[in-house]
C-alpha positions in Angstrom: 93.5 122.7 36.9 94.5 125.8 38.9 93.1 126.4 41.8 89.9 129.0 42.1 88.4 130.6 44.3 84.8 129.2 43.0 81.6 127.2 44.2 82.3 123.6 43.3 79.6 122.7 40.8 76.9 120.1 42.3 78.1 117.2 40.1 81.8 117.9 40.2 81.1 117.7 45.1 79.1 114.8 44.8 81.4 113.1 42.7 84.1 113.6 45.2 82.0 112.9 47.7 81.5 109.3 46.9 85.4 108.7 47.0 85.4 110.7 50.5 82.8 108.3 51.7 84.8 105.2 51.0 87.8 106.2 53.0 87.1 104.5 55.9 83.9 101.9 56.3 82.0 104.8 59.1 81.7 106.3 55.7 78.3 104.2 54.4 76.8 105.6 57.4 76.0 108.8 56.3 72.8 109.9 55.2 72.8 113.7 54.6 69.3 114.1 55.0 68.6 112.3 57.6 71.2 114.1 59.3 69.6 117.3 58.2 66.8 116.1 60.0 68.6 115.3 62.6 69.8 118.9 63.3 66.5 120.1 62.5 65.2 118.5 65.6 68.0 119.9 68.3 66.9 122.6 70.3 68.7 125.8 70.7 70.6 125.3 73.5 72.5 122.7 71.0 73.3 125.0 68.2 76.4 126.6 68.4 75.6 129.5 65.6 72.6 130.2 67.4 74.1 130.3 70.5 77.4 132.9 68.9 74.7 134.7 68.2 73.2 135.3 71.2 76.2 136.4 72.5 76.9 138.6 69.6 74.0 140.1 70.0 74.4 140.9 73.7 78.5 141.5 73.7 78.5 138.8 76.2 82.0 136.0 76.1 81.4 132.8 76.0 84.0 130.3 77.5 85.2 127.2 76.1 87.9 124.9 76.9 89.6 121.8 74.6 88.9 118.4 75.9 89.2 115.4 74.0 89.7 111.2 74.7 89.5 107.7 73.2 85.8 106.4 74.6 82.9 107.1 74.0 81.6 107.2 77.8 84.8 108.9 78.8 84.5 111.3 76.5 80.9 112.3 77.2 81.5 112.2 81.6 84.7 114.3 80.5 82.5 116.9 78.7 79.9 116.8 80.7 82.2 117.7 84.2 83.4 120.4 81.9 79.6 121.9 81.1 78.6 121.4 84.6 81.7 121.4 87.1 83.4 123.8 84.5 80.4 126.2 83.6 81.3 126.1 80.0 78.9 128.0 77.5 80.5 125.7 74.8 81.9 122.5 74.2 85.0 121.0 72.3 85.2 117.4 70.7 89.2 117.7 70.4 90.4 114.7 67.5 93.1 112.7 68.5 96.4 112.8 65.8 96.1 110.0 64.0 92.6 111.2 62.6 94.0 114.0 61.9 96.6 112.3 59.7 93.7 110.2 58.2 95.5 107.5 60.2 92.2 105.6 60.9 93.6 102.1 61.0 96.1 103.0 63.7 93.3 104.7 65.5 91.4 101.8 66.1 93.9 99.8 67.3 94.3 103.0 69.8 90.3 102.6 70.8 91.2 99.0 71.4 94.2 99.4 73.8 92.1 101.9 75.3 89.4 99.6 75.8 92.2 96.9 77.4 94.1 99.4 79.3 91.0 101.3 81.0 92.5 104.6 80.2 92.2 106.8 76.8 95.8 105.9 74.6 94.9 108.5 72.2 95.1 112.4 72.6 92.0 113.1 71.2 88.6 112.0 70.3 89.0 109.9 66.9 85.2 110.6 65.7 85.8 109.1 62.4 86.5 105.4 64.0 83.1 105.9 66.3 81.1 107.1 63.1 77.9 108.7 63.5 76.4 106.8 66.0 78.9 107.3 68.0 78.9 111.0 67.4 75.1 110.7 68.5 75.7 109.7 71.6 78.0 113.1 72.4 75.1 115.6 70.9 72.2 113.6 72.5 74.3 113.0 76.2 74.9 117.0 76.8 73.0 120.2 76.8 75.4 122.1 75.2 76.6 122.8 72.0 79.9 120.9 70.8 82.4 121.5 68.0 85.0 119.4 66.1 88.5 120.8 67.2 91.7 119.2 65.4 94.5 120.1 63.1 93.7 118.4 59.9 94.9 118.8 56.4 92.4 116.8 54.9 89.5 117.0 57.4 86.7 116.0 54.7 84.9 112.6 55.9 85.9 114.4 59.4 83.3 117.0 58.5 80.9 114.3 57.0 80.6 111.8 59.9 80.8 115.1 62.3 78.2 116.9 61.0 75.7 113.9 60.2 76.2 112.9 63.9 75.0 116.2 64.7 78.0 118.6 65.6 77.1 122.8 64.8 80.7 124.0 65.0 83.6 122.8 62.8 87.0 124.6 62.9 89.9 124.8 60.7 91.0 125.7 57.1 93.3 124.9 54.1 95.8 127.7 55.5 95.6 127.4 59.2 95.6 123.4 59.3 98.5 123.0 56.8 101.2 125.5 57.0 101.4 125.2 61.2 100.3 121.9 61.6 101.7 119.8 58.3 105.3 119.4 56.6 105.1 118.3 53.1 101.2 119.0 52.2 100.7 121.1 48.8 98.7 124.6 49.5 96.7 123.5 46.6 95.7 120.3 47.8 94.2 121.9 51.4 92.8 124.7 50.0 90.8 122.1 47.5 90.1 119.8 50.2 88.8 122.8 52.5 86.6 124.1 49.7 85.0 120.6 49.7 84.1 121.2 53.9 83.2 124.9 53.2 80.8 123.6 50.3 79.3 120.7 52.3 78.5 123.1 55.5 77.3 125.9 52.6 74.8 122.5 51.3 73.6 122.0 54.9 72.9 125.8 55.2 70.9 125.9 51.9 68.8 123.2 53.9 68.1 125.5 57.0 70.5 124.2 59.3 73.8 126.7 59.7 77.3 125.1 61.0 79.2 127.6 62.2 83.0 127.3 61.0 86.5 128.8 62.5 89.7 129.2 61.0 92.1 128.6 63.4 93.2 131.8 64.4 96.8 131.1 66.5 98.7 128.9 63.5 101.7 128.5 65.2 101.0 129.9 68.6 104.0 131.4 69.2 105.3 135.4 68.6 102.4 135.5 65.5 102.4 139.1 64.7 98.7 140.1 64.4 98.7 141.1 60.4 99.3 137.5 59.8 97.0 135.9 61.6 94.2 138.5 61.1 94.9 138.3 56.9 95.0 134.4 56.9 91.3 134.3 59.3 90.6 137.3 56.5 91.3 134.9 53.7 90.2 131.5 55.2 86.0 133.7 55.6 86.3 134.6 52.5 86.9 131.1 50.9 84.1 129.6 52.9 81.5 132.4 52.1 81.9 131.4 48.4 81.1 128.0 49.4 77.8 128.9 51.0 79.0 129.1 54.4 77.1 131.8 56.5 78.1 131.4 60.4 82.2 132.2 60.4 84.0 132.7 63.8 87.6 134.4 63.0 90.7 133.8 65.4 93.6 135.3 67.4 96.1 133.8 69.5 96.5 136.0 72.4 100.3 137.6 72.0 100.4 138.9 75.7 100.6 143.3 75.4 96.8 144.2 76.2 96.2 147.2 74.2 97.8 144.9 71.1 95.3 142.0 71.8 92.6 144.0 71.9 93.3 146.6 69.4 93.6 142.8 67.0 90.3 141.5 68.1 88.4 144.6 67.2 90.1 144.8 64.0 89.9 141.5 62.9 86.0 141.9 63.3 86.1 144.9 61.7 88.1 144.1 59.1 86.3 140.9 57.7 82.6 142.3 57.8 84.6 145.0 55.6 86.1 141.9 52.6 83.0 140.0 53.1 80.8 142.7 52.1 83.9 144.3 49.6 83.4 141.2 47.5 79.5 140.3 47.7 78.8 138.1 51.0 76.6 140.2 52.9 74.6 137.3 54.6 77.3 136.2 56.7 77.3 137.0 60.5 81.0 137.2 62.0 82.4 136.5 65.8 85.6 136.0 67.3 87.8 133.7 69.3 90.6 134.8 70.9 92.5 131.7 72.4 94.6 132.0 75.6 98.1 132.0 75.8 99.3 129.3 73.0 102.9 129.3 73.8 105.0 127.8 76.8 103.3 127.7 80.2 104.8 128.1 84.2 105.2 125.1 86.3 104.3 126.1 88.6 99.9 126.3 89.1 99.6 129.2 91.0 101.5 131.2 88.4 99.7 129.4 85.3 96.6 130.4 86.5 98.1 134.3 86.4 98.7 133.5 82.7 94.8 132.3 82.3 93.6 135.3 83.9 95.6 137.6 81.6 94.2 135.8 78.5 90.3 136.1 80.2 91.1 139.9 80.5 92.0 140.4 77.2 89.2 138.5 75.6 86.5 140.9 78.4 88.0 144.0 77.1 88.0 143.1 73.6 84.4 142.0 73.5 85.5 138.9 71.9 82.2 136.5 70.9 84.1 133.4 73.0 87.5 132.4 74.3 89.5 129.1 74.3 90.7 128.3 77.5 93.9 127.0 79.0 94.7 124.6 81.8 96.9 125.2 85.2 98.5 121.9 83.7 99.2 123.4 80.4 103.3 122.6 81.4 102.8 119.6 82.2 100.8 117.4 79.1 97.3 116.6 79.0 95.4 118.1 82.1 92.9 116.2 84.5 89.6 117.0 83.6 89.2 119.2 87.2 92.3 121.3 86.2 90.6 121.8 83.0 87.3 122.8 84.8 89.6 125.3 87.0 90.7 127.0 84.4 87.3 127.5 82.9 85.9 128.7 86.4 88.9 131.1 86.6 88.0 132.1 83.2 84.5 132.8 84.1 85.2 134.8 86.8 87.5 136.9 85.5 84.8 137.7 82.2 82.4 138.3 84.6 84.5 141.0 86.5 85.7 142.8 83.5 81.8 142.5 81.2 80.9 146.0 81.6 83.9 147.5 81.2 85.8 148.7 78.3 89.0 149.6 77.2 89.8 153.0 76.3 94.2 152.6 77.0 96.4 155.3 75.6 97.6 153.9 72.4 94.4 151.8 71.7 93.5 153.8 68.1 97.3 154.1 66.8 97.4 150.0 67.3 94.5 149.8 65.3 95.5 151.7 62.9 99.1 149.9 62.2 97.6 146.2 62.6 94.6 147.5 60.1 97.0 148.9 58.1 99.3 145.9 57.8 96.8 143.5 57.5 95.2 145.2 54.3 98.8 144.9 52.9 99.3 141.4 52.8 95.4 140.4 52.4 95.3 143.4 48.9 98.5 141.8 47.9 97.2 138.2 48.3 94.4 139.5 45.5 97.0 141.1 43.4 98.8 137.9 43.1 95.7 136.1 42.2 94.3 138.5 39.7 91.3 139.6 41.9 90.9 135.0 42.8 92.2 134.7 47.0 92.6 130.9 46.6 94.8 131.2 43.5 96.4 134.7 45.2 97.2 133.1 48.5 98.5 129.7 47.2 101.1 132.5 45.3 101.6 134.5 48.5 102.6 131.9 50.5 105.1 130.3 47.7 106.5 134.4 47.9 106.8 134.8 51.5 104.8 137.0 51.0 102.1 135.1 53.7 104.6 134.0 56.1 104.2 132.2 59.3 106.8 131.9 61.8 108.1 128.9 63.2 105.9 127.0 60.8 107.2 123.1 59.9 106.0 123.5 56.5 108.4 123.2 53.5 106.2 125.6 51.4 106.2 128.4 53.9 109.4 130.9 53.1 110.2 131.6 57.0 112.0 134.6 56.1 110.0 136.6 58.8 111.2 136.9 62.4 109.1 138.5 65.2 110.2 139.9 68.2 108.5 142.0 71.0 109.0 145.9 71.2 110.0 147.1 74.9 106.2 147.0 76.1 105.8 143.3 75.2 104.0 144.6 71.9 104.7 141.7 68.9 106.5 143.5 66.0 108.5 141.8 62.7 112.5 142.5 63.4 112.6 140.7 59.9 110.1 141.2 57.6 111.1 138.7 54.5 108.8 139.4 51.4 105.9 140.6 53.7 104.3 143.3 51.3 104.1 145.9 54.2 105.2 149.6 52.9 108.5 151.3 53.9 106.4 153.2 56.6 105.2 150.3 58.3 109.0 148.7 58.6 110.4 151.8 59.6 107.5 152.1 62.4 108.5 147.7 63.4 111.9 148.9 63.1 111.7 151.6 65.8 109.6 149.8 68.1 111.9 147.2 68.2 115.1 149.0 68.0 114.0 151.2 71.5 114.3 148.1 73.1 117.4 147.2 72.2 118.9 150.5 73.6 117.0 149.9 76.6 118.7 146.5 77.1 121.7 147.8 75.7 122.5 145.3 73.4 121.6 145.0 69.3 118.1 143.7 67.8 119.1 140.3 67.0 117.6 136.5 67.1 118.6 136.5 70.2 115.6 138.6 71.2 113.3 135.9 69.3 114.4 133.2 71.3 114.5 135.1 75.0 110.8 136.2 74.0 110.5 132.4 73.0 110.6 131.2 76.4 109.5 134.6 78.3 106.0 133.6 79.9 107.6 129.8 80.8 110.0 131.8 83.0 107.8 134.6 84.4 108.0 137.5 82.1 106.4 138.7 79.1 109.2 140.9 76.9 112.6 138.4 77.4 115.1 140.8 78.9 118.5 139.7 79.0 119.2 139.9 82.9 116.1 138.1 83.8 
């Protein structure tokens, strides 16, 4: 059967569901509504859409950093140093790899050396293993609200043991957790497997408790020009409205030029209130994330803290709903949890500065305008291709380049497209592939990027993709030559 962007049918999810269930034995623990209860009971404070919301509602940015380890008790002193040493507004759970690779056996043998060794042997959290009691003891032990962060194609008894231990924020999607995170996975299979998370939060809303879901925004992190990531947040909302879902929270990884990060946020809001409602789903309240600096990090502290206090601006000025934020020890693997609190006191600081004051930059409305305009021509063509269905149209983009990530590891993904930065550190596309964009908007890439390369004196090339590669490692944002 093809894949559609359609409500799975009742009997057709809880058919699946009883497979999904079995996968691992945490699985018989589940009891949705008991779990429903469950959230029923948590106050406020606990609720992550509630608390978007609020912050919505007051144009207020919320910080949150990633954190995740092997124990149970580790994992809830870890977050709760964050909430109280850190001042975060929200909480991560971050999953360790081999849950995200459904990997569960090899997990528990890492909760076992962990257990031996005294000190967490997995990079993440692996909720699945520590089933819903487990979970539990995270939601009940902290006063803040926590959500599931990972990077997993097939993330469905994730998002069952997750949200029956009581979790209110789940992110990820069948585009942004396959093509930059997964090598051989079929776009069909995610997008299927996502409808079935999408349709289990949408059953959990119908029961008066609303998860709130994010697409992951960055994908790879690195040099993503805006239009991509904005259609693919686009596309992901609209595939978990038709599931039920009501609370979305759309993405951007911060790309470094301030007028182009903000001009990206604003339109990215902008732009999926406009779908949502375009194609029926007008009971679905929208925030943004806009995640610090993805890509390579300075050594040296000092100067990664310069890079975290770039990202904090950009998310003040763009009145984004929260931000992700980074570590001083982003260079150097997995941060202590008191650099990770640093960086979210930094963080804070900064928003609090910059809260009342807006961004009015030369250049702020044409950016708008090109990144709205771009973004509308790959999400319209992503329709086209599906006959007026996204999940059928964007399963067809991406086999035509025509959604096209850069540096992805997929095999399904064309990689035809190269960005590079124009000469004010803007991201542009020096090769655009099949990207649907009109002759106007490559010409207008074109000349950005080709006034840099009579600045530097030397031709637009791949060169320029690698030197901006490696740019903010070494101190700069646009990699010149002589620098």
């Amino acid at each position: 059967m093809e894949i559609q962007n359609k409500r799975i049918p009742d009997d057709e999810f809880y058919a699946i569901r009883k497979e999904v269930l079995t996968q691992w034995p945490t699985g018989k623990d589940v009891d949705m509504q008991e779990a429903i209860d469950f959230h029923k009971k948590l106050p406020d404070h606990k609720v992550f859409s509630k608390k978007l919301k609020e912050a919505k509602r007051k144009h207020t940015t919320l910080i949150q950093p990633r954190a995740g380890v092997a124990l149970i008790k580790e994992q809830i002193e870890l977050l709760t140093y964050l909430q109280d040493k850190g001042e975060a507004d929200l909480l991560p759970t971050t999953i360790d790899s081999y849950t995200r690779q459904n990997r569960y056996e090899e997990a528990e043998n890492g909760i076992r050396e962990s257990i031996r060794s005294q000190r967490s042997m997995l990079n993440g959290f692996p909720a699945v293993n520590h089933g819903v009691s487990g979970c539990r003891q995270l939601i009940q032990n902290l006063d803040t609200p926590i959500q599931v962060r990972h990077g997993t194609p097939d993330a469905r008894l994730l998002a069952e043991i997750c949200y029956a231990g009581g979790f209110t924020s789940y992110e990820g999607g069948g585009i942004s957790y396959n093509i930059p995170y997964a090598k051989s996975v079929p776009m069909e299979k995610t997008i299927r497997d996502w409808q079935y998370v999408d349709r289990l939060t949408g059953i959990y809303e119908e029961a008066g408790v609303s998860i709130n879901r994010e697409p992951f925004g960055p994908l790879t992190g690195t040099l993503v020009p805006p239009c991509i990531s904005n259609a693919v947040a686009i596309i992901e909302a609209l595939l978990a409205a038709e599931q039920g879902v009501h609370n979305i929270t759309v993405g951007y990884g911060q790309c470094g030029n301030l007028v182009q990060d903000v001009a990206a946020i604003r339109v990215l809001e902008e732009l999926t209130d406009e779908y949502l409602h375009r194609y029926g789903y007008h009971n679905v309240t929208v925030t943004t994330v806009l995640h610090q600096w993805m890509g390579g990090f300075p050594q040296d502290e000092a100067k990664a803290f310069g890079v975290i206090s770039w990202g904090s601006a950009a998310a003040a000025l763009s009145k984004a709903t929260k931000v992700i934020v980074k570590t001083p020890h982003e260079a150097m693997g997995v941060p202590t949890m008191e650099a990770n609190a640093q960086g979210l006191r930094c963080t804070k600081q900064l928003i609090s500065m910059l809260g009342d004051q807006t961004l009015t930059a030369s250049g702020l409305e044409q950016e708008k305008r090109i990144i709205t305009e771009e973004t509308r021509c790959i999400v319209d063509k992503c329709f086209e291709l599906g006959e007026g269905d996204i999940a059928l149209g964007v399963v067809r983009a991406v086999q035509a380049g025509v959604v096209d990530i850069p540096f992805a590891p997929s095999r399904y993904n064309a990689g035809k497209m190269l960005p590079a930065r124009d000469n004010n550190g803007a991201i542009r596309i020096l090769e655009p592939g099949n990207l649907p964009l009109s002759e106007d908007l490559k010409d207008y890439n074109r000349e950005m990027i080709e006034e840099r390369a009579q600045y530097e004196k030397r031709k637009a090339s791949f060169q320029m993709v690698i030197d901006d590669v490696y740019a903010i490692s070494k101190g700069r944002l646009v990699g010149r030559p002589w620098r």
